[in-house]
N, CA, C and O of each residue as an XYZ file, in Angstrom:
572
protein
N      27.911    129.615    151.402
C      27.192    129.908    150.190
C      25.782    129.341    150.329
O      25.438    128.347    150.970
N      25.009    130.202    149.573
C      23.417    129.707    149.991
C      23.001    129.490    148.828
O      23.619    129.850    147.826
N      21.544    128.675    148.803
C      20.569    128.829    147.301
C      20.997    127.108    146.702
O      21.988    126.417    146.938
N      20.053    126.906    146.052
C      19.654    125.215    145.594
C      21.154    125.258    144.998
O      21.868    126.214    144.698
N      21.360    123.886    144.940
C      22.516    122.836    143.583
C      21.836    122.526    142.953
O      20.906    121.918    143.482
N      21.784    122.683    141.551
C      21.452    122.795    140.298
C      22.370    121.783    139.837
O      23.571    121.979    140.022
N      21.811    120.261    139.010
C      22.710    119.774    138.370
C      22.600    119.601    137.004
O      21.681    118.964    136.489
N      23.640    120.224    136.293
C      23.886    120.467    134.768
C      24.111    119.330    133.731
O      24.382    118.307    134.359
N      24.106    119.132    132.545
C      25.027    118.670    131.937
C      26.413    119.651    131.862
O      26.568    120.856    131.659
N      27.480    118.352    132.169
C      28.506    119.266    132.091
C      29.118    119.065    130.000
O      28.544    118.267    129.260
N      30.317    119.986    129.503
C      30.348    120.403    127.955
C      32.143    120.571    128.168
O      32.728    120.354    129.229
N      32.631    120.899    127.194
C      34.035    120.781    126.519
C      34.049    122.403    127.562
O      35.030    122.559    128.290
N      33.257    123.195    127.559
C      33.943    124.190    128.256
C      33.681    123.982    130.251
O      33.566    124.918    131.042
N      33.664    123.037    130.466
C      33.821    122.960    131.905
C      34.957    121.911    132.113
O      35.233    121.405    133.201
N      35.595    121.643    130.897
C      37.017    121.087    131.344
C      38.080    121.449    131.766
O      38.830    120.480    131.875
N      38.606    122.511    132.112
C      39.450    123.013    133.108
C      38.877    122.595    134.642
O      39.564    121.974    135.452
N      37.113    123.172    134.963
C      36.860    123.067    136.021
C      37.067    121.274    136.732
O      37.358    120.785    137.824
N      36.650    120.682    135.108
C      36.346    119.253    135.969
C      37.975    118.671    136.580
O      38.237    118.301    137.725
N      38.878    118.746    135.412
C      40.885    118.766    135.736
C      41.196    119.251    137.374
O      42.011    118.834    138.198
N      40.150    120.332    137.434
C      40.608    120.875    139.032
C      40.148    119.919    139.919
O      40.766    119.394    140.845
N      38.958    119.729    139.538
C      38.166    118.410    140.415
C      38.858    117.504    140.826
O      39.207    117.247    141.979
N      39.181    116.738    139.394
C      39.808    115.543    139.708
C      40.585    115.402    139.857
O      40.924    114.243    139.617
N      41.852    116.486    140.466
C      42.798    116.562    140.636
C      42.866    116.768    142.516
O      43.800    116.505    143.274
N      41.892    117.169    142.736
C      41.702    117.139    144.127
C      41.776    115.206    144.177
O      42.803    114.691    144.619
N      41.035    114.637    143.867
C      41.604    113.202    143.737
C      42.562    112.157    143.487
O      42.693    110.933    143.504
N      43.239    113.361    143.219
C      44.956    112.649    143.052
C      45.160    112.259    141.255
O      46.171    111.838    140.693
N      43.939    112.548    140.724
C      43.994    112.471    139.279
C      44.791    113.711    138.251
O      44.198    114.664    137.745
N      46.062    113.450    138.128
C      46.936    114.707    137.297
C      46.430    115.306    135.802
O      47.119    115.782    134.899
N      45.477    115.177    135.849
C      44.749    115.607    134.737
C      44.790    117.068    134.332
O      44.677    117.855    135.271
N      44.964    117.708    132.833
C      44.904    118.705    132.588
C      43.432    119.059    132.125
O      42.641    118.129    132.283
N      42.775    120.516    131.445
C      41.935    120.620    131.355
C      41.640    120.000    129.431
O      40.665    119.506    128.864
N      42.704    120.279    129.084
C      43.087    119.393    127.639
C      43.367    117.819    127.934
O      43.763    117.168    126.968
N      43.278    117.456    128.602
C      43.316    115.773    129.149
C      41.760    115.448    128.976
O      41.210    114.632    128.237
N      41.394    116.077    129.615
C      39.760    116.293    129.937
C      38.832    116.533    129.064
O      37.800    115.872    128.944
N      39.232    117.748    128.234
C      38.569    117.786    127.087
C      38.695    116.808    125.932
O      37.773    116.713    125.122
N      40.039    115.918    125.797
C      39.817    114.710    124.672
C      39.074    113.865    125.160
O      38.496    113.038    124.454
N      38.952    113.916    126.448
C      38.007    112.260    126.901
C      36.531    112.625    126.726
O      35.658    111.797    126.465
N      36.312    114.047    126.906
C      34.623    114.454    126.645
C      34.331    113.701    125.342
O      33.637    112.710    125.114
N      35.301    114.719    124.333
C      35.379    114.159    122.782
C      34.784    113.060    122.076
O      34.157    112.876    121.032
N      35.321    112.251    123.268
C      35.033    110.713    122.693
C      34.154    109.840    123.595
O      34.237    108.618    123.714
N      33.295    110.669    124.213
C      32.244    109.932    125.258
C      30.302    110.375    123.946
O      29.956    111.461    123.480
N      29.775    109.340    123.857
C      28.677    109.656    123.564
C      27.406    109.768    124.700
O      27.316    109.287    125.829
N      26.589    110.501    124.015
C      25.202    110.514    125.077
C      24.797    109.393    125.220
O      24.235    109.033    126.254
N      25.000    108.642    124.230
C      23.618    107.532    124.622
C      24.297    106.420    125.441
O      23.716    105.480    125.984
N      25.592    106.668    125.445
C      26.353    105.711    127.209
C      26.944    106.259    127.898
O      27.400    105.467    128.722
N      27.293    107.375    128.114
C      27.916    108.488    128.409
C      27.725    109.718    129.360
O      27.139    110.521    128.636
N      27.860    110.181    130.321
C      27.141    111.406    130.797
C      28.196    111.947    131.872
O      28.647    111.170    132.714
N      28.618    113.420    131.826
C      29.012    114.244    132.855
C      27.780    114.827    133.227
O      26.834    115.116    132.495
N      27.886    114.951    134.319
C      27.290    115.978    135.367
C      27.883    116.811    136.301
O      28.878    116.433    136.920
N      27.324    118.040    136.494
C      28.553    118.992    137.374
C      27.646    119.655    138.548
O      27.201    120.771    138.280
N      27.465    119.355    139.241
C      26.249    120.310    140.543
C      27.262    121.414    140.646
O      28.482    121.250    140.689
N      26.604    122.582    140.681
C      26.789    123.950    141.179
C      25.819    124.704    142.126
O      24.875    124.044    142.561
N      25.918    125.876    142.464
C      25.250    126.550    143.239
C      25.474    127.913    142.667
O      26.655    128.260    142.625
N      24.700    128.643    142.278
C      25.080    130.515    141.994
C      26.229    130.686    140.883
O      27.040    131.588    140.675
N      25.913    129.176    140.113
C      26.510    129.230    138.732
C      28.173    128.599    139.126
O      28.895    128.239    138.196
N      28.685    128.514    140.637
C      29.664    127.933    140.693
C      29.701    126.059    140.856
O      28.772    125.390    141.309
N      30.957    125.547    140.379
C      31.138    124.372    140.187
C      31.061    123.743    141.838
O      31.702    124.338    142.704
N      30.258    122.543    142.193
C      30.670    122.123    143.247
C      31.098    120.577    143.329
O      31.236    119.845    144.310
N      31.231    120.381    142.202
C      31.421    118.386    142.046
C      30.832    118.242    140.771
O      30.137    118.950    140.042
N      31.286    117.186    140.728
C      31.062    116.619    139.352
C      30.847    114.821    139.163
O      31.582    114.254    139.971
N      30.257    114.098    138.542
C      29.820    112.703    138.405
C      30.275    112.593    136.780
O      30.274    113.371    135.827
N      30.624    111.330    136.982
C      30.693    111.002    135.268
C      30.354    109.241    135.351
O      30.966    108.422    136.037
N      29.198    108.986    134.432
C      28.478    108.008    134.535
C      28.207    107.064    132.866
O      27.427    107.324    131.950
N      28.983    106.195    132.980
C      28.914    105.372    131.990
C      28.231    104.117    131.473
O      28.195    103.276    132.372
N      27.668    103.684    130.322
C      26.844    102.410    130.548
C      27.954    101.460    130.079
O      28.963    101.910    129.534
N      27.775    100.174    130.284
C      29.032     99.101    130.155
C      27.685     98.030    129.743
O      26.737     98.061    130.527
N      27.571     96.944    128.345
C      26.983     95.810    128.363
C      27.192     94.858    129.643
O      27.666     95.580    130.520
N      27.094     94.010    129.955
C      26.716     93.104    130.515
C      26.459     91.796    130.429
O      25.968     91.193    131.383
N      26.854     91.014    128.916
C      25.906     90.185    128.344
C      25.802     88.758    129.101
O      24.887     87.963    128.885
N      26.892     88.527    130.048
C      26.844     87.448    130.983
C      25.356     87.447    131.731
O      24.508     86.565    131.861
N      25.425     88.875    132.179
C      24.052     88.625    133.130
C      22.845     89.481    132.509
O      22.007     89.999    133.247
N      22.784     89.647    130.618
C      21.936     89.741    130.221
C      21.260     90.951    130.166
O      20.162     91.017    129.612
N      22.102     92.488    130.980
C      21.775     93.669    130.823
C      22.889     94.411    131.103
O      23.875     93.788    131.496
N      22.982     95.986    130.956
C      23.765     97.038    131.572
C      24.216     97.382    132.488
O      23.323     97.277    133.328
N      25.461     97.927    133.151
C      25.127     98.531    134.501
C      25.872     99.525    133.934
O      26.695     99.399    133.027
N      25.405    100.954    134.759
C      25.649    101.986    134.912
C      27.320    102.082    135.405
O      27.749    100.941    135.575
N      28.099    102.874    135.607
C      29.074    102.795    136.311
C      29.866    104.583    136.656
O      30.252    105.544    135.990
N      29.770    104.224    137.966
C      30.600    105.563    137.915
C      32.152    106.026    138.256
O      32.709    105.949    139.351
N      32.644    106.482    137.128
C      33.713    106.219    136.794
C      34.434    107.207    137.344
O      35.660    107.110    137.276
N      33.727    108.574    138.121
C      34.472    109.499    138.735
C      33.528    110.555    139.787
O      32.755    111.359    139.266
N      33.659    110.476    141.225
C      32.685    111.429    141.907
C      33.456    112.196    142.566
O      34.456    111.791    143.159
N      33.161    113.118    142.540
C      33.942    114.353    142.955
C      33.464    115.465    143.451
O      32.676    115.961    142.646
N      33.624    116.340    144.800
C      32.803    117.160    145.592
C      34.186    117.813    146.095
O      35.143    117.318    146.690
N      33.948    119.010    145.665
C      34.530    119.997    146.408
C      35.176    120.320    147.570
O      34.528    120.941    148.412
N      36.787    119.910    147.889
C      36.816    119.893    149.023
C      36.163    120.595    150.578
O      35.970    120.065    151.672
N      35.919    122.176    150.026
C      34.858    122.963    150.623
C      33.633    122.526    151.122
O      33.337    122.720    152.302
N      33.005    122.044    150.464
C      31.786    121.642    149.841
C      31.400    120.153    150.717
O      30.258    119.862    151.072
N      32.545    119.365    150.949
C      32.474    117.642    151.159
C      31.572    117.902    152.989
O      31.821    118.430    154.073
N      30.509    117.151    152.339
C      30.211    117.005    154.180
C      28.502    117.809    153.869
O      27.641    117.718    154.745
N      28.273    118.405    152.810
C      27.404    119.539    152.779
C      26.150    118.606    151.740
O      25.319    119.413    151.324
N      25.911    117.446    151.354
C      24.983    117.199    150.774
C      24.719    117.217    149.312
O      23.633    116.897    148.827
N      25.826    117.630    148.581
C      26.548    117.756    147.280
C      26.665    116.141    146.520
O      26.308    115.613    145.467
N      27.340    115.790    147.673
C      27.981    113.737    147.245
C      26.382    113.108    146.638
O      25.991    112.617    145.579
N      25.768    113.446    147.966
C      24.243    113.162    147.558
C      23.332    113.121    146.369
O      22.634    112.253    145.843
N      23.609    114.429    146.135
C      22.760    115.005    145.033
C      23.375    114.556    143.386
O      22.803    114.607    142.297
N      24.596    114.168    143.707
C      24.834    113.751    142.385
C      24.966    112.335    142.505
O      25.457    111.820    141.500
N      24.660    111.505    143.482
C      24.429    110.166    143.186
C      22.972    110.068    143.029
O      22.610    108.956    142.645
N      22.177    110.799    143.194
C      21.138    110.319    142.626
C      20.614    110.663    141.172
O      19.779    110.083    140.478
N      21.589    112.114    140.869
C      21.514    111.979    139.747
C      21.913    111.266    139.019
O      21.504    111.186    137.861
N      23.311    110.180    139.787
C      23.616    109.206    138.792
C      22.682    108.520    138.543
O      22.470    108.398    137.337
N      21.755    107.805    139.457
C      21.094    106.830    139.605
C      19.614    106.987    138.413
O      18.881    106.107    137.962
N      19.618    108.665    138.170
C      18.400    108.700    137.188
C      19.224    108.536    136.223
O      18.686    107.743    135.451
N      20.498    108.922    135.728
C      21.451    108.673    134.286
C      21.059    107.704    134.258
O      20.213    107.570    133.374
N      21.321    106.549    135.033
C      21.738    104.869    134.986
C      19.863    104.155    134.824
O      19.924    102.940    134.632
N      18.627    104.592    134.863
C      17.471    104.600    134.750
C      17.218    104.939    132.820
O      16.713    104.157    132.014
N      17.795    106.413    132.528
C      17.699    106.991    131.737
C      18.578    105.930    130.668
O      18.155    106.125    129.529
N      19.411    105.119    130.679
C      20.114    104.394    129.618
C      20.328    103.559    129.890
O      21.422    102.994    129.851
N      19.107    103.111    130.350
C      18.535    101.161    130.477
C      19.414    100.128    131.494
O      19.353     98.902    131.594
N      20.086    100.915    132.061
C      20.673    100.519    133.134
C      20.058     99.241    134.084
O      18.896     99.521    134.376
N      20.416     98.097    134.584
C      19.743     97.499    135.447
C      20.395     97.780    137.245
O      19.613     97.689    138.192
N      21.735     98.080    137.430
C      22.732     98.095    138.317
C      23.572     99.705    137.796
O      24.002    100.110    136.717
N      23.517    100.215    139.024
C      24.752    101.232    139.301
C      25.613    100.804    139.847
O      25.306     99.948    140.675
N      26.784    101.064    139.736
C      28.439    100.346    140.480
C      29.272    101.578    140.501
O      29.263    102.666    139.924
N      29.955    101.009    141.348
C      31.219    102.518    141.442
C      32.359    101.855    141.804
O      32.188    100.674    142.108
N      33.462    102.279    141.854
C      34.587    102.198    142.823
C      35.588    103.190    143.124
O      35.775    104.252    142.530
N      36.140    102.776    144.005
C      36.884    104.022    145.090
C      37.955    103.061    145.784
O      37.916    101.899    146.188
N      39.008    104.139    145.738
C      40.490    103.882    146.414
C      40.223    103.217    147.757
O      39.268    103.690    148.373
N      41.008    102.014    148.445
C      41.022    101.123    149.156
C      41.018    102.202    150.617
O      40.395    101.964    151.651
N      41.960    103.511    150.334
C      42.564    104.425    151.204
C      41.393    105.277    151.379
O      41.439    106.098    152.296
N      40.078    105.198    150.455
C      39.582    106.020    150.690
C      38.066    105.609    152.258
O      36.945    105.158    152.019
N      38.369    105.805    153.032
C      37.435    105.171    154.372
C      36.366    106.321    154.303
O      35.206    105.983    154.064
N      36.642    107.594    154.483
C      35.616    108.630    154.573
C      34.081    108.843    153.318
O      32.902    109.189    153.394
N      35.340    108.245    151.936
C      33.860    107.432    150.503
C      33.342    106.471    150.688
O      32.192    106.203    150.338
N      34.362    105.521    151.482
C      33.004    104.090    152.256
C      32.257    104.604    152.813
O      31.251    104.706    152.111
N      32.119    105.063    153.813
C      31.275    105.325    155.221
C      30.023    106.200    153.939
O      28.860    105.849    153.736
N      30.792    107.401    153.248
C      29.363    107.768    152.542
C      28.380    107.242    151.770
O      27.177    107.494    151.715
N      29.453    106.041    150.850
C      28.267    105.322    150.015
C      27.856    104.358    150.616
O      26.812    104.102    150.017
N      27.978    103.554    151.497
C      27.122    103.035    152.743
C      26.387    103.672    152.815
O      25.520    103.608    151.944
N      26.264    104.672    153.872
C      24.753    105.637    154.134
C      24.197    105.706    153.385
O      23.029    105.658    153.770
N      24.307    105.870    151.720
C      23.869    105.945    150.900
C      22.951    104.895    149.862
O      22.359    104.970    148.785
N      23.290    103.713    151.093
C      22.905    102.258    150.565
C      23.308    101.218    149.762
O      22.712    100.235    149.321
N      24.548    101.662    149.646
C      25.740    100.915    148.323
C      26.417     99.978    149.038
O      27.098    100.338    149.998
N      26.333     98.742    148.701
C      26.953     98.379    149.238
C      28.575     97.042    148.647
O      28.365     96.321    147.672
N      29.841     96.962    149.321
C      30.721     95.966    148.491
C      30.285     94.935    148.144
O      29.383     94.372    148.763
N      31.052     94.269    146.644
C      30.422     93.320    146.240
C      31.534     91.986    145.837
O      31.523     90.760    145.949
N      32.421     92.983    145.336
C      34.091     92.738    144.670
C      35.203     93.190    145.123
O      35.232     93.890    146.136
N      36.422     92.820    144.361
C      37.626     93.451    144.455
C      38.026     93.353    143.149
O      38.034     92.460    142.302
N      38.361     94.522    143.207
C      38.932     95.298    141.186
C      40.376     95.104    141.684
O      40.978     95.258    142.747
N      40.724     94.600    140.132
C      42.314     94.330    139.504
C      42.504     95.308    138.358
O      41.785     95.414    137.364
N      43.308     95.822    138.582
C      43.465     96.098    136.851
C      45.274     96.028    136.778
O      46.057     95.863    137.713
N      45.520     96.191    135.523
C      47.123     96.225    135.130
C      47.471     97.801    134.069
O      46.483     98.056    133.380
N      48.173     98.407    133.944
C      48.036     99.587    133.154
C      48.793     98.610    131.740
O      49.691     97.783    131.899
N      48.158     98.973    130.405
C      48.575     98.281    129.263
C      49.432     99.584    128.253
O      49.925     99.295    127.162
């Protein structure tokens, strides 16, 4: 497929597409899963993004602001990146981390952060190149 990636705001009607996405990630999400979480995300901490090409979906970013007040500001966080299995390898991953990086600019952000599955070696190696580098190790417990 040829011709620029265009990155959108993504809306309640690209929730089926994003469910497919993130389901390539092992995330069982429906497109009604998807659409309640839009629901309840605002703009002003909040942001999907979906890169396409010729009007088709090729990945998607979803970028959140989180306080900070220990260290006195925001960080950005991205809470889901996702590229087309087709697509992975083609410069897509790219284009929407930097669009994260203007989200995370755009809503006073001081720090962008991400995280990714321990299993995942082929998302290290990219956000490395990309200049990201580990800092932590995430816990969580399901409540």
């Amino acid at each position: 497929m040829t011709g620029a990636v265009v990155v959108r705001a993504g809306t309640a009607a690209d929730a089926g597409t994003l469910a497919a996405l993130f389901r390539q990630l092992g995330h069982p999400v429906t497109g009604e899963d998807v659409r309640a979480q839009l629901a309840g995300m605002t703009p002003d901490r909040d942001r999907v993004l979906v890169a396409e090409r010729a009007g088709v979906a090729l990945g998607a970013v979803v970028v959140s602001s989180t306080p900070f007040p220990h260290e006195g500001h925001a960080r950005a966080r991205i809470t889901a990146l996702v590229v087309d299995e087709g697509e992975r390898g083609s410069g897509v991953g790219a284009v929407l981390l930097r669009a994260a990086e203007r989200v995370g600019r755009e809503l006073g952000c001081a720090v962008l952060e991400l995280t990714t599955g321990a299993e995942r070696s082929g998302a290290h190696r990219f956000y490395e190149r990309e200049g990201y580098t580990s800092h932590s190790v995430r816990y969580h417990r399901p409540l």
